[in-house]
N, C-alpha and C positions, 0 to 999 in steps of 0.2 A: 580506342577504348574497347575493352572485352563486356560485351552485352549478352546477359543470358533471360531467353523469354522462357521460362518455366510455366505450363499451362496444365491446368489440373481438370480440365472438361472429360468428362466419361465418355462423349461421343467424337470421334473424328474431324470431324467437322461440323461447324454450325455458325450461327451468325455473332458465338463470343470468340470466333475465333479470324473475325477478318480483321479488326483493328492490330492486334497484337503480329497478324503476319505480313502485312501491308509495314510495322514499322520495323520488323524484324529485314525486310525486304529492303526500304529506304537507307537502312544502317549499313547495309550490306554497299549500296552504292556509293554512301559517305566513308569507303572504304573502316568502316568498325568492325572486329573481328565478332563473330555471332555465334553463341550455344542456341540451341534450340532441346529444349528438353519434355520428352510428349510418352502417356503410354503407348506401350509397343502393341499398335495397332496393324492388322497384316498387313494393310497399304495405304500409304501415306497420301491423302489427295492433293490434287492437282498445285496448290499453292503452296503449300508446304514441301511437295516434292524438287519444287524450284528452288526452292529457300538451299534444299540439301546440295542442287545441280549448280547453283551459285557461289557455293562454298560454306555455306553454312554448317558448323560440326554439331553433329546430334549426340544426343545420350537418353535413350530409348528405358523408360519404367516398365516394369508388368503392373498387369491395370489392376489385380489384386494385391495380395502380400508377396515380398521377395521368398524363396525360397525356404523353410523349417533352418535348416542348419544357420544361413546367414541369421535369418532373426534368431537365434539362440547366442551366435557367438556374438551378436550386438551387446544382445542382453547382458549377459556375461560381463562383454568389455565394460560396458556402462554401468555394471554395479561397482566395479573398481575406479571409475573417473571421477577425478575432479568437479565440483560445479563446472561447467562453461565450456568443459571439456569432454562432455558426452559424443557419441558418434549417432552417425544420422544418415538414411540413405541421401542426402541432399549433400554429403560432402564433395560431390565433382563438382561443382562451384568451385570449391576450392581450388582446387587441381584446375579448374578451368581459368583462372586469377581475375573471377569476374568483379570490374570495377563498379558495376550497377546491374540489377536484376529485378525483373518485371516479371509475377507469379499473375499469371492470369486465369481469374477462379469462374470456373461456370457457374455458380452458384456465389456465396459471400464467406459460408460455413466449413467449404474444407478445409481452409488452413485451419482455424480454429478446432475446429472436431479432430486434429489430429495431435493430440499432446506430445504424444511421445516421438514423434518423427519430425512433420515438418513444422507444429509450432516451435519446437523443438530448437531449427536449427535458426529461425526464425530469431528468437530467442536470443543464442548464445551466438549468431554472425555479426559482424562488425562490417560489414559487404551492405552499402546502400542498396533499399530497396523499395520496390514500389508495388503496389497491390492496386489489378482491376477485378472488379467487381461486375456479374453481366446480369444476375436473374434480382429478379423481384417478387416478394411474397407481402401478403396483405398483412398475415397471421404471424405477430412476433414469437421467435425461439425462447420458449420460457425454461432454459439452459443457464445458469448462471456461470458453469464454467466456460462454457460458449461464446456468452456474455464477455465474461472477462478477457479470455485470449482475444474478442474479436477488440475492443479497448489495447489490449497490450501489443497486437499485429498494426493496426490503424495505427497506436498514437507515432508506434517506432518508426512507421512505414516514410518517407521522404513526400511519396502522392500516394492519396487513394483514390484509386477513378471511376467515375460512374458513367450509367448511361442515362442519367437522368435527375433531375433534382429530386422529385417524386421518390428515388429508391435512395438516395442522399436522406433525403427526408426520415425514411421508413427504416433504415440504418441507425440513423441520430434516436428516434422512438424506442426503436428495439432494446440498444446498450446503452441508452439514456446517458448520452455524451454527444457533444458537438464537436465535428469533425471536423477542423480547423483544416489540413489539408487534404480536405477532398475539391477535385476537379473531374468537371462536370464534362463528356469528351463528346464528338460527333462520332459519327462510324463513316469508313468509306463504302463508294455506294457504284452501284451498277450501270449508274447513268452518267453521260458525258458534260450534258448542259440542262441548262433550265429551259426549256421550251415545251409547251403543247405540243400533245401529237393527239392529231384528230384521228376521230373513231370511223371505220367502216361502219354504214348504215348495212344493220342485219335488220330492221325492222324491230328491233328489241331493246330495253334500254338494260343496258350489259352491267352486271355488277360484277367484279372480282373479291375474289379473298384465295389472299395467299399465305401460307406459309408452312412449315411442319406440321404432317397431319398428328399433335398431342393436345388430346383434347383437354388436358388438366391445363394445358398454358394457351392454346390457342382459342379453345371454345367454340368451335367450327358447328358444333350441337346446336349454341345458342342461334344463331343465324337461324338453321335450318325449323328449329321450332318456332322464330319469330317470322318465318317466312312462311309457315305452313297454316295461316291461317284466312279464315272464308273470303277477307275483300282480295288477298293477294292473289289467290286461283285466277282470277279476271285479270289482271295486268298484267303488261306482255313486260314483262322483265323475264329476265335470264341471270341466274348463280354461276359464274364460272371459277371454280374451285382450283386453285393451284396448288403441290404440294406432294409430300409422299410422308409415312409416316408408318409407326407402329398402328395406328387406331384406324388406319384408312380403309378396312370391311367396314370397322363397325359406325365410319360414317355415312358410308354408302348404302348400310341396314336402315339410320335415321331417314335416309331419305327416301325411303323403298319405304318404310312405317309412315312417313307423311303424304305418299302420294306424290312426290316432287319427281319425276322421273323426267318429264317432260320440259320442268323450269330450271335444273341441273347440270350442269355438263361438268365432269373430273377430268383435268387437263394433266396431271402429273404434272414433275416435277420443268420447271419452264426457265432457263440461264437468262433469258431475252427481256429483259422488262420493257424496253421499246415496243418490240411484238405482244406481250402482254397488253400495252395501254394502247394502242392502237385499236383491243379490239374491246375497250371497257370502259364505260364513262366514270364509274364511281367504286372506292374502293372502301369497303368494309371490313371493320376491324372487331372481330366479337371477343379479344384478349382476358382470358380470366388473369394470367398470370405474365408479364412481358415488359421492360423498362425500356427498350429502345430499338421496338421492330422497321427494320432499315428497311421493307417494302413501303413503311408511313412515308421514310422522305424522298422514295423513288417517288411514288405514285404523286406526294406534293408536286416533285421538279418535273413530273408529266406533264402538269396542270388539270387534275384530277380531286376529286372534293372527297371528304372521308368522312364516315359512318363510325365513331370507335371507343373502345368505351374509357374511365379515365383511371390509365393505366400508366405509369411509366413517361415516357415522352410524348405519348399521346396529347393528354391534357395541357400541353403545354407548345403544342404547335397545333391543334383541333382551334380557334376559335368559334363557339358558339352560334349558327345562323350567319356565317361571316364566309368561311370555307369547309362548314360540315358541320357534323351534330357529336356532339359529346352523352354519353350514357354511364351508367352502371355496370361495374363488373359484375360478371355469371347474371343477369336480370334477362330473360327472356320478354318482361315485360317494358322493360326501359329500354331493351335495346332495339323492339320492334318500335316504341312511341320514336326512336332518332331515327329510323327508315323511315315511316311514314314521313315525318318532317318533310326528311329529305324530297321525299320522291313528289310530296306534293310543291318542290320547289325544282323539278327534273329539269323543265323548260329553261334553267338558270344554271345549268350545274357546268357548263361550260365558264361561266363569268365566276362562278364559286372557286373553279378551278386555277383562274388568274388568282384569286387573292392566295390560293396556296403556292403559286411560285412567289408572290410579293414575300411572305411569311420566311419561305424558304431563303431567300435573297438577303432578308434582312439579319435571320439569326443564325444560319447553318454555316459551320466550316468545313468546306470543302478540301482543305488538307491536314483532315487530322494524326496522319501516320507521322510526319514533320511536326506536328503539334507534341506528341505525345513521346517524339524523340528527344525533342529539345526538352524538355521537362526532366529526362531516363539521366541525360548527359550534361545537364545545370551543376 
């Protein structure tokens, strides 16, 4: 079968993009012929470059508009075509004779926001197709054209996939339609098995928080002001921040403004999540905007308890005072009352930690690249 993963994410790499290359990768073994189609970014990372070294055929976009002339003579062709018959930078599909195609949106809104190109081809293709879905936003698109494409890409789509019922949920809200084929996916993950890994004794009780240092999605701020307050000075806790990011001065400014110099440590960016939880008992999630952060089900299969607020898949692997505390998104004040919780349960957070591999055992699938194939090729 010819499979083409079409991925519309504006950054290189990121965590919408391990599902989609993990099944890009699996197809390749089940000997399926594979497009990969990504903007033309200078260098292709690590997992994607295998995909190419495996034999996977690329077809590289510019990350902006194609060139003035091409977009004129499109134009041009397309006032003389037929309905159905419009042209579209998306027609190497064609040419590629793909049996099935999985657009993978960092956001939910590109395909939609683009009428004229890719809802376009979306549209007028007869080429099974399937749409994943990665970000989460609280604040619905009060776009009715938006609206609509995002109803006429969903209904056509074969699956639409989420990272979480939560952004299912917040989808279904938005374009006030029930998404009969959406399926709810796991992500692949860093870690090999489910077992505790005990902490080196620093004398400290270790918090971690990891992920891309953007503060509009990750809320790395809210931590630090709900940490900067008068009982905390006195506990020997320690912040160990993983992460790189556009925002990463101006969080290391928040914590220069709070005094936190001493209770802080910036680890950059860290591949080892073993090594990470080895040296952190509890992992904090201060996510203003996030569906399904794949360090929640590492730090779970650690056996590690979580601080986070209820966001995406959080809410929904977080039990309540069971294996961690659930909060408000952006609330500096809610999200320090589920620290405190927590930390007055610290002596416990080992046995917290079991019930997050229990949680993890019961409802995560660990081979979702095979999951999300078999769905592509149905």
């Amino acid at each position: 079968m010819n499979i083409a993963f079409v991925t519309i994410n504006g950054r290189a790499w990121g965590g919408s993009e391990v599902l989609w290359t993990a099944a890009a990768k699996e197809s390749l073994k089940q000997e399926h012929k594979v497009l990969v189609s990504m903007f033309d970014f200078p260098d292709l990372p690590q997992p994607i470059q295998e995909l190419k070294d495996n034999g996977a055929a690329f077809h590289f976009r510019r990350r902006f508009y194609p060139p003035l002339l091409k977009r004129l003579n499109k134009k041009i062709s397309n006032s003389f075509a037929g309905e159905g018959k419009k042209k579209t930078y998306h027609d190497y599909l064609n040419s590629f004779g793909a049996d099935t195609i999985l657009f993978n949106l960092g956001g939910g809104e590109e395909m939609a926001s683009d009428p004229h190109d890719l809802m376009l081809f979306v549209k007028q293709t007869n080429i099974p197709f399937s749409i994943y879905c990665h970000s989460l936003s609280l604040v619905p698109v009060n776009n009715e054209q938006v609206n609509e494409n995002l109803r006429v890409s969903f209904s056509k789509a074969k699956h639409v996939f989420f990272t979480s019922n939560m952004q299912k949920e917040t989808y279904e809200h938005q374009i006030q339609m029930k998404i009969a084929n959406g399926v709810v996916m796991s992500q692949p993950l860093n870690v090999d098995t489910i077992a505790a890994v005990d902490v080196h004794d620093t004398g400290y009780y270790e918090m971690a928080m990891i992920g891309n240092m953007l503060l509009r999605h990750k809320g790395q701020d809210v931590a630090i002001k709900a940490l900067s307050g008068e009982k905390w000075r006195s506990r020997n806790f320690r912040l160990n921040i993983y992460g790189i990011g556009e925002d990463e001065q101006y969080v290391r400014k928040y914590v220069a403004y709070y005094g936190l110099q001493d209770k802080v440590v910036f680890h950059g960016f860290e591949k080892d999540m073993t090594n990470i939880w080895k040296n952190n008992h509890i992992h904090i999630i201060p996510s203003r905007q996030d569906s399904g952060p794949i360090t929640l089900f590492e730090a779970m299969c650690c056996g590690k308890p979580i601080v986070g607020t209820r966001m995406g898949a959080i809410a929904g692997y977080v039990e309540d005072n069971v294996n961690g505390y659930i909060c408000e998104p952006g609330s500096v004040v809610s999200f320090e009352e589920a620290l405190d919780k927590a930390w007055n349960r610290k002596e416990e957070w080992s046995e917290m930690g079991k019930e997050s591999m229990r949680i993890m055992k019961e409802k995560y699938d660990f081979n979702p690249a095979n999951t999300i194939l078999k769905y592509l090729v149905a």
